[in-house]
N, C-alpha and C positions, 0 to 999 in steps of 0.2 A: 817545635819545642813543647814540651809538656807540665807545665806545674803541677807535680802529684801530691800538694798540702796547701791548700788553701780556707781561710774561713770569710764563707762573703754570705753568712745570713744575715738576718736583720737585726743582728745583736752587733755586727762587728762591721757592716760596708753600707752604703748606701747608692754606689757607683759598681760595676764591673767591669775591669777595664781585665781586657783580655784579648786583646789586638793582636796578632802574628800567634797566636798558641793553636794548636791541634787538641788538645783538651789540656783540662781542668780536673783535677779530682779534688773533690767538696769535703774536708774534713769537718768531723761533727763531736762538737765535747758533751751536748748536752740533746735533753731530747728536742727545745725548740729547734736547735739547730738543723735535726735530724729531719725534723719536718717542711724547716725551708729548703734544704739542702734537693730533695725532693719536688718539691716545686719551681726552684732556682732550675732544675733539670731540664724543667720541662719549657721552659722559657726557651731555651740557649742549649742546642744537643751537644755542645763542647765542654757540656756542663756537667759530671761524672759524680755522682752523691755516693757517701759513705754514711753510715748513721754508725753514732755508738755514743759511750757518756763516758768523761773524761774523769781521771780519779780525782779530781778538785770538786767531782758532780755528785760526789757519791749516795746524795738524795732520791736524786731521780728512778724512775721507776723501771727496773728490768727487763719488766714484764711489758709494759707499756713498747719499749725497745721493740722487742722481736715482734709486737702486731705492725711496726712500720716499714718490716723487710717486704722486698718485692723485689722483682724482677730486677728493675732500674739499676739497685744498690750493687757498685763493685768493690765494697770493702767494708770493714767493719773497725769502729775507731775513728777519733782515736780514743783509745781505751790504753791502760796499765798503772803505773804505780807513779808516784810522786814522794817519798818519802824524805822533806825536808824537817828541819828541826822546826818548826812549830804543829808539824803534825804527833797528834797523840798515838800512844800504841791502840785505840779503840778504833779508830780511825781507818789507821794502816792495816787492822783484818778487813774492813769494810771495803777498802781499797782492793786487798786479794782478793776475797768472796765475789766482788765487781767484774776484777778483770776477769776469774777463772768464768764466769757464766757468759763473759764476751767472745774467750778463748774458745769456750765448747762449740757455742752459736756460729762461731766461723767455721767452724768441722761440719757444723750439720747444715752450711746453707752454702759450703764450697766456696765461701769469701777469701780474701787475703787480710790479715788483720795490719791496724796503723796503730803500730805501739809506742807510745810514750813512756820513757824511762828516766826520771830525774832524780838524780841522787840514790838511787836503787837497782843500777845497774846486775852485779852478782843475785838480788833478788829476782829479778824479771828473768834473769838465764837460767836461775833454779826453776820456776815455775814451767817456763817455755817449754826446757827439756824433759817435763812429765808428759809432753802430749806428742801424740804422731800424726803425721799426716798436716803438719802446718806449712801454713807457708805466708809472707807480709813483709813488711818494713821497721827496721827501726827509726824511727822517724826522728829526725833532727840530732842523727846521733854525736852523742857527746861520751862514748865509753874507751876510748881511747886505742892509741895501735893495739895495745896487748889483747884485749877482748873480742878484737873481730877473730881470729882463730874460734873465740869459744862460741862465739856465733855460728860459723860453721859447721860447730862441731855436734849443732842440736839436728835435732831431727826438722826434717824439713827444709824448705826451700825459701832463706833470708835475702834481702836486701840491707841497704843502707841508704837512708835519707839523710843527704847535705842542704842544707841553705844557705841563706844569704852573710852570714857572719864568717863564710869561707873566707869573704872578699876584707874581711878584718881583722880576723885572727890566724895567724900564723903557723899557732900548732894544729888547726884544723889542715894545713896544706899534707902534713906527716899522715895526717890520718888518710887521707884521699889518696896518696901513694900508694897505700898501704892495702885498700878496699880493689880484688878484682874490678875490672873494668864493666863485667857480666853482670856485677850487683851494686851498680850504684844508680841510685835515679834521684833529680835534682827538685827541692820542693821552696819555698818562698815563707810559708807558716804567717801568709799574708793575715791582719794587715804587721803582723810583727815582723823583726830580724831583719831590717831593709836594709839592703846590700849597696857595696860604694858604688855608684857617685851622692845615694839619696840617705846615707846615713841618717837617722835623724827624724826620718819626714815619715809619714804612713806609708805600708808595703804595699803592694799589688804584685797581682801571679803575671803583670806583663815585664815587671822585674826578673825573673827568673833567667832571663837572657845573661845577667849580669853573672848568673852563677855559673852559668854553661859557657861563659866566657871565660872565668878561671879556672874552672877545670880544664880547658881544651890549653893554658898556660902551663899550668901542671904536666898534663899529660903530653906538652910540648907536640899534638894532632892538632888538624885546622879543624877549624869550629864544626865546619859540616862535616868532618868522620865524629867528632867529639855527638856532635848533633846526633848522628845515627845511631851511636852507639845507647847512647843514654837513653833515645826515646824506644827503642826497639826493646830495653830494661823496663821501661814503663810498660808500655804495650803487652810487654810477659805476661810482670804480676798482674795487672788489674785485666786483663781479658780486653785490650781495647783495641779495637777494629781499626 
């Protein structure tokens, strides 16, 4: 099993509980993060770092960003839009200007990018389908049956990231129907979204089993086709051996 969204730098865990997984990918909102994410690698090679600056971050330095790429790095994100009502319209350029320099830096370093899209759905699908040659997740998607169509319909090569609120919400099971079986890889968005039986309590990516267990319900397949399927989706996008 593979958790493809996790944050366990030292802003967010102080434990990493990651018992029975085959990796880990390290999402990163800000630059610290991007730095431990990096070091956390290097501890624990189950340990898969992404660096990028989340649009909540939008201070942080761009520039600074792209001197932390290296080898190691299989993704870029999470980066994209967040445009809820107490963001200003000053804000939400800063926000596009953010993402579009993360968007490019994924083209020119052959990354997969880990997009976040809250409340700005149709905006992130305008943007996306300006560029070629992408390919990523939308991470914790929340854009409903109708949009995954338009997802596909961009250039490049999409996934979709489910978590742990599968195992709570009901309309998320329509959506999961709905998502090829090719493009869905299952994430935890530790320590948030903790899925039943731990509602309630802090996540960890050793939770993710919980989601790959309703999926394989969904999908009415035993856990281990469910298992192959999903992690061999992981393995794709991030390049993981």
């Amino acid at each position: 099993m593979i958790d493809t969204h996790a944050h366990l730098s030292s802003r967010f865990s102080e434990e990493i509980k990651i018992e029975g997984l085959t990796y880990v990918v390290l999402a990163a909102s800000c630059l610290q993060d991007s730095e431990d994410n990096l070091k956390l690698s290097e501890i624990n090679k189950k340990l898969m770092p992404a660096i990028g600056i989340h649009p909540q971050e939008i201070n942080d330095d761009f520039a600074t960003l792209e001197k932390l790429f290296d080898d190691r790095v299989v993704a870029i994100g999470e980066c994209g839009l967040e445009f809820t009502d107490e963001v200003n319209e000053t804000d939400k350029k800063k926000q596009i200007e953010l993402f579009r320099k993360q968007i490019v830096m994924s083209q020119n370093v052959n990354r997969p990018l880990i997009v976040h899209s809250r409340q700005a759905s149709d905006e992130t699908l305008e943007i996306l389908g300006e560029y070629k040659n992408l390919r990523g997740v939308i991470h914790c998607y929340s854009g409903g049956k109708k949009r995954i169509k338009k997802y596909f319909e961009l250039p490049g090569e999409w996934y979709f990231g489910i978590d742990g609120n599968l195992t709570y919400e009901i309309g998320l099971e329509e959506v999961v129907k709905n998502i090829p079986k090719d493009r869905l890889i299952l994430e935890t968005d530790s320590p948030y979204l903790t899925p039943v039986p731990f509602r309630g309590e802090k996540n960890c990516p050793e939770y993710v089993k919980y989601v790959y267990q309703k999926v394989s319900e969904i999908w009415q397949m035993s856990i281990e086709t469910t298992e192959k399927i999903i992690d061999d989706n992981a393995k794709r996008l991030f390049k993981l051996v």
